[in-house]
Every structure is written in C-alpha cells, then in structure tokens.
Rosetta silent file (secondary structure, phi, psi, omega in degrees, C-alpha in Angstrom):
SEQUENCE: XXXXXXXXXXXXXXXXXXXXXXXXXXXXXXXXXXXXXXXXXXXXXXXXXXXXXXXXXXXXXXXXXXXXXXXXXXXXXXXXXXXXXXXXXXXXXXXXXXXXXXXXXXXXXXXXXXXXXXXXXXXXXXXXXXXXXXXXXXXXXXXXXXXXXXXXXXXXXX
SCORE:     score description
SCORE:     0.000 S_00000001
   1 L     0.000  140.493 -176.887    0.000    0.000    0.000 S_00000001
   2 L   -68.933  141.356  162.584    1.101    3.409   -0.905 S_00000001
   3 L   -99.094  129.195 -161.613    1.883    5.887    2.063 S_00000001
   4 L  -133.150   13.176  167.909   -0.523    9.186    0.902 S_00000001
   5 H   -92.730  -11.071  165.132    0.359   10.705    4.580 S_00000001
   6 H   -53.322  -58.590 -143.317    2.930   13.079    3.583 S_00000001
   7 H   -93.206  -35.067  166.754    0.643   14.320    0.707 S_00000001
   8 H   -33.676  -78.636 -170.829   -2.501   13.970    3.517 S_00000001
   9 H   -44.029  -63.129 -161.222   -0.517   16.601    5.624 S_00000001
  10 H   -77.682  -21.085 -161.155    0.379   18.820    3.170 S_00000001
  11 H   -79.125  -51.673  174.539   -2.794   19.049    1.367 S_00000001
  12 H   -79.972   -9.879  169.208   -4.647   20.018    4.633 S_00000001
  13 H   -61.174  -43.486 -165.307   -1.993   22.112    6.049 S_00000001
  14 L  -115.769   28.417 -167.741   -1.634   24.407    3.336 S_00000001
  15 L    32.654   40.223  178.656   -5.845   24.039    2.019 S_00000001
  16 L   -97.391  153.586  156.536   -4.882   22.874   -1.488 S_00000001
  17 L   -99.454  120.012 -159.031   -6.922   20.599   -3.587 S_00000001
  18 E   -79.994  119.258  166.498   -5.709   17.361   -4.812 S_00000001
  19 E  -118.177 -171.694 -154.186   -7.155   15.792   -8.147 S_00000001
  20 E   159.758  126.895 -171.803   -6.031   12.679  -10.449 S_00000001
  21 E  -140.949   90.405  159.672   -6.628   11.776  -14.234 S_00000001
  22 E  -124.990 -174.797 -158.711   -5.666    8.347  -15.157 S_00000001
  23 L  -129.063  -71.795 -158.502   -5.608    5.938  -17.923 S_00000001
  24 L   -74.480  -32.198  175.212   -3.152    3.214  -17.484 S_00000001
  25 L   -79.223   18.944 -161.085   -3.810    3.128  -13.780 S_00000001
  26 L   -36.490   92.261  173.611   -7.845    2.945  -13.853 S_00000001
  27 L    44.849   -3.000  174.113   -8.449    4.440  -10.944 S_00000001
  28 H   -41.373  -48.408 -175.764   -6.363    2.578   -8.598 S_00000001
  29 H   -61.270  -27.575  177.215   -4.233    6.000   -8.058 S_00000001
  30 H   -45.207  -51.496  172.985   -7.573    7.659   -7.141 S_00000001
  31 H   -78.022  -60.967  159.147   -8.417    4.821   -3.977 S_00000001
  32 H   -31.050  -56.967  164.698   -4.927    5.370   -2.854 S_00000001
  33 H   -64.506  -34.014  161.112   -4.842    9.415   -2.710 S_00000001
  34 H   -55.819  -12.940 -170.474   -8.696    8.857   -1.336 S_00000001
  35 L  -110.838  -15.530  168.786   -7.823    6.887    1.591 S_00000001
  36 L   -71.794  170.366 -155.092   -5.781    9.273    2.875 S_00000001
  37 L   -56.399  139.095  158.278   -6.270   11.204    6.309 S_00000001
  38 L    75.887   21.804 -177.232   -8.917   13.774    6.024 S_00000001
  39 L   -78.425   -9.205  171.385   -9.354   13.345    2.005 S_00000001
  40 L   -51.474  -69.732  177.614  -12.885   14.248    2.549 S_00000001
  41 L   -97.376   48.872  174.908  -11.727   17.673    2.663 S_00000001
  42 L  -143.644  -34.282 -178.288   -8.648   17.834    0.183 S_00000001
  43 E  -112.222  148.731 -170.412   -8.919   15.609   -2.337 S_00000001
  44 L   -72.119  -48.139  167.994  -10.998   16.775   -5.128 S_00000001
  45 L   152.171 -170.678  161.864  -11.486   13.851   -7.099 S_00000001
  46 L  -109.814  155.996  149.016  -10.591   11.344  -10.264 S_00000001
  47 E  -159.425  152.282  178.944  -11.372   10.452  -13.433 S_00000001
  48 E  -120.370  133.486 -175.152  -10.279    7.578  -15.206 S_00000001
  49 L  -141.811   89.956  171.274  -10.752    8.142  -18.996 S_00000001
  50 L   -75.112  -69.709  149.967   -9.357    4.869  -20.898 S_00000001
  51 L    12.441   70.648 -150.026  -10.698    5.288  -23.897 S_00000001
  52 H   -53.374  -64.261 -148.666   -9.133    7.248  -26.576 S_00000001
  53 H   -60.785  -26.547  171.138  -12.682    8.771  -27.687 S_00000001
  54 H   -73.239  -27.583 -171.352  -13.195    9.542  -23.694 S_00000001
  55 H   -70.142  -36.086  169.184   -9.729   10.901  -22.859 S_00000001
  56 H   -63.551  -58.312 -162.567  -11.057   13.554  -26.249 S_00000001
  57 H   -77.485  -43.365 -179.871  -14.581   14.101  -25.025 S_00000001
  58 H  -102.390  -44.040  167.742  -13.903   14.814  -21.158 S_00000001
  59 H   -88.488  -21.768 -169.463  -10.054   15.993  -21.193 S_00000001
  60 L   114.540  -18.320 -136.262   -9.274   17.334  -24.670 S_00000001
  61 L  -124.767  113.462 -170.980   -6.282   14.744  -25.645 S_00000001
  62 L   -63.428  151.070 -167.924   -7.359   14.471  -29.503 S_00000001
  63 L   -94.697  -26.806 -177.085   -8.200   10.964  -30.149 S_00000001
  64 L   -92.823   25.352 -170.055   -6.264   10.378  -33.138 S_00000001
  65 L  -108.371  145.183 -163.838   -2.767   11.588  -30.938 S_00000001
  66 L   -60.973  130.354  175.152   -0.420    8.994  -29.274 S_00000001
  67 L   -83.535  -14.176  159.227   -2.101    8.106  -25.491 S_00000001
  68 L  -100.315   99.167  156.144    1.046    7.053  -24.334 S_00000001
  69 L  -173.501  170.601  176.177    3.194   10.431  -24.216 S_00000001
  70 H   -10.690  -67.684 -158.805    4.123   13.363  -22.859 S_00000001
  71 H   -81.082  -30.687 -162.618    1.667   15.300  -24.326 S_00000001
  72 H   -91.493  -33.208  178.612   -1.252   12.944  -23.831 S_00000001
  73 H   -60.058  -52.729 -166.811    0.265   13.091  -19.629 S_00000001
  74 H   -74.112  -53.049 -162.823   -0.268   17.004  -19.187 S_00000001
  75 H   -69.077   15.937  158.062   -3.358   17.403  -20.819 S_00000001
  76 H   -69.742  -55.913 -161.829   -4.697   14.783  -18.683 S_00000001
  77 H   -83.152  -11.253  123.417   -3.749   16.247  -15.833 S_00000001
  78 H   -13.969  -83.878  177.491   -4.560   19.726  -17.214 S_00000001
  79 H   -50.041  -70.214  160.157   -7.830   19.189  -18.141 S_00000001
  80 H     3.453  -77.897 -179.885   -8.343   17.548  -14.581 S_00000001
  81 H   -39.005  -42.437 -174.756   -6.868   20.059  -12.856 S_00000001
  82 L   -95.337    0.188 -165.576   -9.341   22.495  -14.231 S_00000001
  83 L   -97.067    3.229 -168.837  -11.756   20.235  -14.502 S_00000001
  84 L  -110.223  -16.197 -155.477  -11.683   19.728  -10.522 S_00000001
  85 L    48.393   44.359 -164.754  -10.527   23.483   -9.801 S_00000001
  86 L   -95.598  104.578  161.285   -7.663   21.335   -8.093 S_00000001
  87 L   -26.363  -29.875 -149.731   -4.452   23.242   -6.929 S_00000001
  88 E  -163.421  129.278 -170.486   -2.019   20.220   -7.659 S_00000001
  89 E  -150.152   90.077  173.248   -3.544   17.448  -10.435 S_00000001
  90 E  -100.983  176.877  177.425   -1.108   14.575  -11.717 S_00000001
  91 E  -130.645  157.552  176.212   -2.309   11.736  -14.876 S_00000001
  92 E  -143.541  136.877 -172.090   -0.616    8.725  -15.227 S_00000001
  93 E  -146.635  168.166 -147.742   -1.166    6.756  -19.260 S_00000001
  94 E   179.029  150.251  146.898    1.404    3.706  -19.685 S_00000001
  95 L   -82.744   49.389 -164.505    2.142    0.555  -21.312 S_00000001
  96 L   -45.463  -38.005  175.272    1.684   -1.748  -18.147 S_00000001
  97 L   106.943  179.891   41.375    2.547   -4.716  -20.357 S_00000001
  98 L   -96.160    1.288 -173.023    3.158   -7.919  -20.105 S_00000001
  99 L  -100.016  161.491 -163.198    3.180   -7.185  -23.772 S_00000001
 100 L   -98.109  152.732 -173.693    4.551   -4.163  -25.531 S_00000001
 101 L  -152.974  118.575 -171.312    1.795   -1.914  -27.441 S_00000001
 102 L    79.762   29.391 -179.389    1.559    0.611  -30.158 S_00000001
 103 L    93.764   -9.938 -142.470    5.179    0.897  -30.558 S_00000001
 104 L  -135.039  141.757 -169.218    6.127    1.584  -27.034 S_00000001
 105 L   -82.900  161.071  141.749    7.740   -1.252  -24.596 S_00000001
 106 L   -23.212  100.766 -178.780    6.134   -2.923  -21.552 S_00000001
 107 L   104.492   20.726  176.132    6.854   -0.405  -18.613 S_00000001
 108 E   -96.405  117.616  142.558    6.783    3.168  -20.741 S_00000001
 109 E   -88.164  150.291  140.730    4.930    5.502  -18.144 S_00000001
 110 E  -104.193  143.937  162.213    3.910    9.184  -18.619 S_00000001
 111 E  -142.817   98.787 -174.446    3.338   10.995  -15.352 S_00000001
 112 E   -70.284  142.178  156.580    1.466   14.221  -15.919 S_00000001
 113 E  -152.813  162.732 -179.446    1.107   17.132  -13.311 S_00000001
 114 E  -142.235  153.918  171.749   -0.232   20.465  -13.330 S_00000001
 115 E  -120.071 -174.487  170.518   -0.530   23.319  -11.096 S_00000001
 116 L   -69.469  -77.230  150.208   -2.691   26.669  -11.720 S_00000001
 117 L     5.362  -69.995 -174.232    1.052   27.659  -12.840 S_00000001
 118 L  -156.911  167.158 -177.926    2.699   25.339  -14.842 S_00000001
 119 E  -133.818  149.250  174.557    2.550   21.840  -16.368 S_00000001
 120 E  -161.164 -137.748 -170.451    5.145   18.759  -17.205 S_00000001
 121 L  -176.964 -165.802 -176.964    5.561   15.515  -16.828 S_00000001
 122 L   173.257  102.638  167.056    7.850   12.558  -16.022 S_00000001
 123 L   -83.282  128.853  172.688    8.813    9.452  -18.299 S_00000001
 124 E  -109.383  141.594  167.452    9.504    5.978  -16.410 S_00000001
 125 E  -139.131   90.159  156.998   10.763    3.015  -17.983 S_00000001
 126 L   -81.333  132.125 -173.868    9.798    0.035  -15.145 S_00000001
 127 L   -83.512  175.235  163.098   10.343   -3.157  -15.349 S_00000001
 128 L   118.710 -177.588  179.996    8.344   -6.163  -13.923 S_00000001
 129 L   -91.261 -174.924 -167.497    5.167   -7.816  -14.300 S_00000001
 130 H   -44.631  -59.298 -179.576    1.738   -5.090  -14.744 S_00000001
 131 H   -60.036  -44.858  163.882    1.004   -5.290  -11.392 S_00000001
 132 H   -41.275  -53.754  161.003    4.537   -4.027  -10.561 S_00000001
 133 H   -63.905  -39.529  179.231    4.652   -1.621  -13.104 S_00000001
 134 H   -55.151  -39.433 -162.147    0.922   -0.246  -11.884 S_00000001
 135 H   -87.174  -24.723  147.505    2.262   -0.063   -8.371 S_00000001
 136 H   -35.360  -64.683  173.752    5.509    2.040   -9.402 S_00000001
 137 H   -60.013  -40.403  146.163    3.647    4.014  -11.195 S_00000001
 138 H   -18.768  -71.230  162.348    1.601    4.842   -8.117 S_00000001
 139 H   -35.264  -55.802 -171.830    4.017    5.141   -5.970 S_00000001
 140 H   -72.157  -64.307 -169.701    6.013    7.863   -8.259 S_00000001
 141 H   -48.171  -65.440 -179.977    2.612    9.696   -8.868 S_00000001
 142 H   -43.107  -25.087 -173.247    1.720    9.874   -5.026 S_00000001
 143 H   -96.800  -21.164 -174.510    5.768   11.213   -4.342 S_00000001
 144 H   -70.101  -48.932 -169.572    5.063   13.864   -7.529 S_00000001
 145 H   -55.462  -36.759 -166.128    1.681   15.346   -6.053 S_00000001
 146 H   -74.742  -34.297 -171.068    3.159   15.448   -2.530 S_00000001
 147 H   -39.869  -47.540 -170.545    6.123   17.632   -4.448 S_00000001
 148 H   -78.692  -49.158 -164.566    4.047   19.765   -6.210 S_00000001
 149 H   -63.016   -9.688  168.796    1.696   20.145   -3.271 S_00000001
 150 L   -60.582  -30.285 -163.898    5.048   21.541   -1.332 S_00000001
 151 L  -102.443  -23.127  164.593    5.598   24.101   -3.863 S_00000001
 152 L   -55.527  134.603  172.761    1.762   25.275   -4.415 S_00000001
 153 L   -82.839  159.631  150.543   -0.334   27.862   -2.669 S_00000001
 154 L  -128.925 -141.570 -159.706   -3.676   26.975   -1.841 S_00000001
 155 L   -88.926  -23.233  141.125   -6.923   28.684   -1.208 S_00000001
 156 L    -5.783  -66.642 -142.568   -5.313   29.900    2.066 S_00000001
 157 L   -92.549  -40.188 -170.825   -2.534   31.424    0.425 S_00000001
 158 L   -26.927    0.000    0.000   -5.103   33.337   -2.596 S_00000001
C-alpha cells in the first residue's frame, strides 16, 4: 500500500486541492490518494478516462494523438486540474505490459502534473510484471503530487 500521509498533511496544512486523471492506472491512483487522512476535505477527485474517444470528449487529448506520451500526460492532468478546480492534479497513461503496445515497450509511463502555474511531466521506464509496473507508477505519482503540493499555494494562500 502506498503511504498518501505526507501528501494527507500537506494538502490540509496548506488548504490545497488534490485531483487525479488516469488511464493506465484505472483508478487505482484515485483509492490510494482517497484513503488518505482527512481526504474528505482535500482531495478533489478522479477520473479515469481509458478510452481514446473519452480521454477527447472529457479531457481534450485528440483521439487520433499517441495516449502514451508526454503530451497525452499534461493534458490529462490539465484538463483535470481544471476540470476539478484542483491546486495540484497529476495523470498517469502507460504501457503496463506484459506485452509491448503501439510501438512503445512494456513499462513506458507518462506521469502528468499540473498546477494553476505550470505543467510537465515525467517518463519511467519500469520493469516487472503489470502489477509491478501499476504499483511504481503509483508510488512515483503519489511522491510527484506530494512535491508539487510543497511548492503550491492553496486557497489559504489566494
């Protein structure tokens, strides 16, 4: 299990709002950031949009454009962000494997985040079987958000 109390703490400490837009992780990162203390009043919410034509229709991420990259990472977490009003928003879209898909090996993550401020990302290339790679990829998203939520104001701060 993922530890979400660092990112607990900061999220109610400083009154930011926490969101999450995945794909390859379908919704697992969501029950993870949700269980943490006090998430009632911090975290914002999820969406999981697998789908090419949903990840177009609810985030924006053009349907005919690759769903594993960069670019397909922020404007998950982009869209999210705003689509949540969320201070601090990461996406996570992947190859879990065990097979390789669309050009891209077993174990290519994107890990989107956005702030009201600025947007990026972070490519992983983890090995193991799916469930490993899903729980890496967790893991990394839950240590990005608490990052971002270090460096963010929240509605406190406004």
């Amino acid at each position: 299990m993922v530890d979400v109390s660092g990112l607990a703490d900061l999220a109610r400490s400083r009154h930011l709002r926490v969101a999450v837009a995945e794909s390859l992780t379908s919704g697992a990162l969501a029950s993870a950031v949700g269980g943490g203390e006090g998430a009632s009043t911090w975290f914002g919410g999820g969406i999981v949009a697998y789908l090419p034509e949903v990840k177009e229709r609810v985030l924006g991420f053009p349907a005919d454009r690759d769903p594993t990259s960069a670019e397909c990472a922020e404007q998950l977490a982009r869209a999210a962000r705003e689509l949540f009003d969320a201070d601090v928003c990461v996406s996570t879209t992947g190859v879990g494997g065990p097979d390789a898909e669309d050009g891209h090996p077993a174990g290519e993550v994107y890990i989107g985040w956005a702030t009201r401020d600025e947007v990026g990302n972070r490519r992983l290339e983890l090995d193991g079987a799916p469930e490993d790679v899903l729980d890496a990829t967790i893991e990394a998203a839950v240590q990005l958000l608490t990052s971002h939520a270090g460096r963010v104001h929240g509605a406190a701060d406004h």
